[in-house]
C-alpha positions in Angstrom: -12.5 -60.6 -51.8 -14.0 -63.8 -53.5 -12.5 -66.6 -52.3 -14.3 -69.0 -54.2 -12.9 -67.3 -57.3 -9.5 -67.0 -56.1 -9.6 -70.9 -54.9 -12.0 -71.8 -57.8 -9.7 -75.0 -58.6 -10.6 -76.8 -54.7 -11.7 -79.9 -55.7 -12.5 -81.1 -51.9 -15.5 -80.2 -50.5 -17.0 -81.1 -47.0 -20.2 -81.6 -45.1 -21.3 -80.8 -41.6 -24.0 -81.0 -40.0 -25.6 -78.6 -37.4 -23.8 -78.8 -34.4 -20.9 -80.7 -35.2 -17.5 -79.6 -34.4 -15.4 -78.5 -37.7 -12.1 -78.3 -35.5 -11.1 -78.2 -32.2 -8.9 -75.7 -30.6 -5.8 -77.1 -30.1 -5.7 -79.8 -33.0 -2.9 -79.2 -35.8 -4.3 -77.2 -38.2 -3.9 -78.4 -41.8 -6.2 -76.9 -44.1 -8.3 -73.4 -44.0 -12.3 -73.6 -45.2 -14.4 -71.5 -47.2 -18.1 -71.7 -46.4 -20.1 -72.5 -49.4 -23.4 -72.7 -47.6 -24.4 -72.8 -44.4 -22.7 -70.7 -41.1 -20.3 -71.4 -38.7 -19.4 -70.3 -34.9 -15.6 -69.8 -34.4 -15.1 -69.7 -30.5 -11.7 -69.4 -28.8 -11.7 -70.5 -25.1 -15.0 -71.1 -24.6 -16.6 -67.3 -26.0 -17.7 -66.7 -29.6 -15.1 -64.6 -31.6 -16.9 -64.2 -35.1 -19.6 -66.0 -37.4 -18.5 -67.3 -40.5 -21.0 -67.1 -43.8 -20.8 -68.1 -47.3 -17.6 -66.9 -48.9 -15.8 -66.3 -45.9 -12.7 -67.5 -44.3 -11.8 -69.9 -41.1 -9.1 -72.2 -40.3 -6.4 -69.9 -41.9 -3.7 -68.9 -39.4 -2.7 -72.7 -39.3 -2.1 -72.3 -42.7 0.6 -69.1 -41.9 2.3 -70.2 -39.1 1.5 -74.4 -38.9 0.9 -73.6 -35.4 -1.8 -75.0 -33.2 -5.9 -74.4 -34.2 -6.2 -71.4 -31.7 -9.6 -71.8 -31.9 -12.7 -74.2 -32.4 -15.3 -74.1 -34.9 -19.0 -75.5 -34.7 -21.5 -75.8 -38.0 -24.6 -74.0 -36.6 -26.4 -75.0 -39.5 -26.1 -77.4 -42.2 -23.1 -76.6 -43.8 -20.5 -76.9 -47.1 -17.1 -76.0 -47.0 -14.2 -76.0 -49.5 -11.0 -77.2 -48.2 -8.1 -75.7 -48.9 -4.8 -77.6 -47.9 -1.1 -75.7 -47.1 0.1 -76.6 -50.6 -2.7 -75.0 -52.8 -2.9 -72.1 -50.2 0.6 -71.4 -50.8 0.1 -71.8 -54.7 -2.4 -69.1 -55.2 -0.7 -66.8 -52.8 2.5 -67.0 -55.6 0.1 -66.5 -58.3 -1.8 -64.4 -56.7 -0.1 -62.0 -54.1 -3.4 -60.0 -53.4 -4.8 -62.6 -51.5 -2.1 -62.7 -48.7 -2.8 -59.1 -48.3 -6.7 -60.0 -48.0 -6.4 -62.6 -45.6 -4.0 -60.4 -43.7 -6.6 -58.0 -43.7 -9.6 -60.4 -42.5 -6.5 -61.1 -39.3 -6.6 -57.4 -38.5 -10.3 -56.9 -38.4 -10.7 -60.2 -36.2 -8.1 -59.0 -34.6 -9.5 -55.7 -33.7 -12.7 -57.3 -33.1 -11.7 -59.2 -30.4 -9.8 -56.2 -28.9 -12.7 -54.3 -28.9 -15.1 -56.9 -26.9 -12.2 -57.4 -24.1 
């Protein structure tokens, strides 16, 4: 799925720099991130769960539930992200059902993915 389509209205944009912490696991979550440029390590407790690349996805689950960041995220290189807050999430799911159904589907394969490495 293209997120940067989908979200193409995002009008915040961020910068990080190799090696500095994104989120931390733990902190309330209150936007996802798409990468623009650059890549990012998602680690939960300690262990690398999944690299994120442009066009991809992190930070969402806070976004569903407005739970707790379950994990942390680290810019390994340079990086831009698009910030997506709860209200503009939730506005192009209602316009846009599909992408509940894509995100749920990036969940299962994380999901599965992290099954499969235990």
């Amino acid at each position: 799925m293209d997120f940067l389509n989908r979200f193409k209205s995002i009008q915040t944009v961020v910068e990080f720099s190799a090696g500095e912490t994104i989120f931390y696991e733990g902190d309330p979550g209150d936007a996802m991130y798409i990468v623009l440029e650059g890549e990012i390590d998602v680690q939960a407790h300690g262990r690398s769960v999944f690299k994120a690349a442009k066009g991809e996805i992190l930070g969402e689950m806070a976004l569903i539930d407005s739970g707790p960041r379950s994990a942390c995220a680290i810019a390994l290189t340079d990086c831009k992200l698009a910030k997506v807050d709860k209200e503009r999430f939730l506005t192009v799911v209602r316009r846009d059902p599909e992408v509940s159904l894509q995100v749920m589907e990036i969940l299962v394969h994380r999901l599965r993915s992290m099954d499969a490495k235990t």
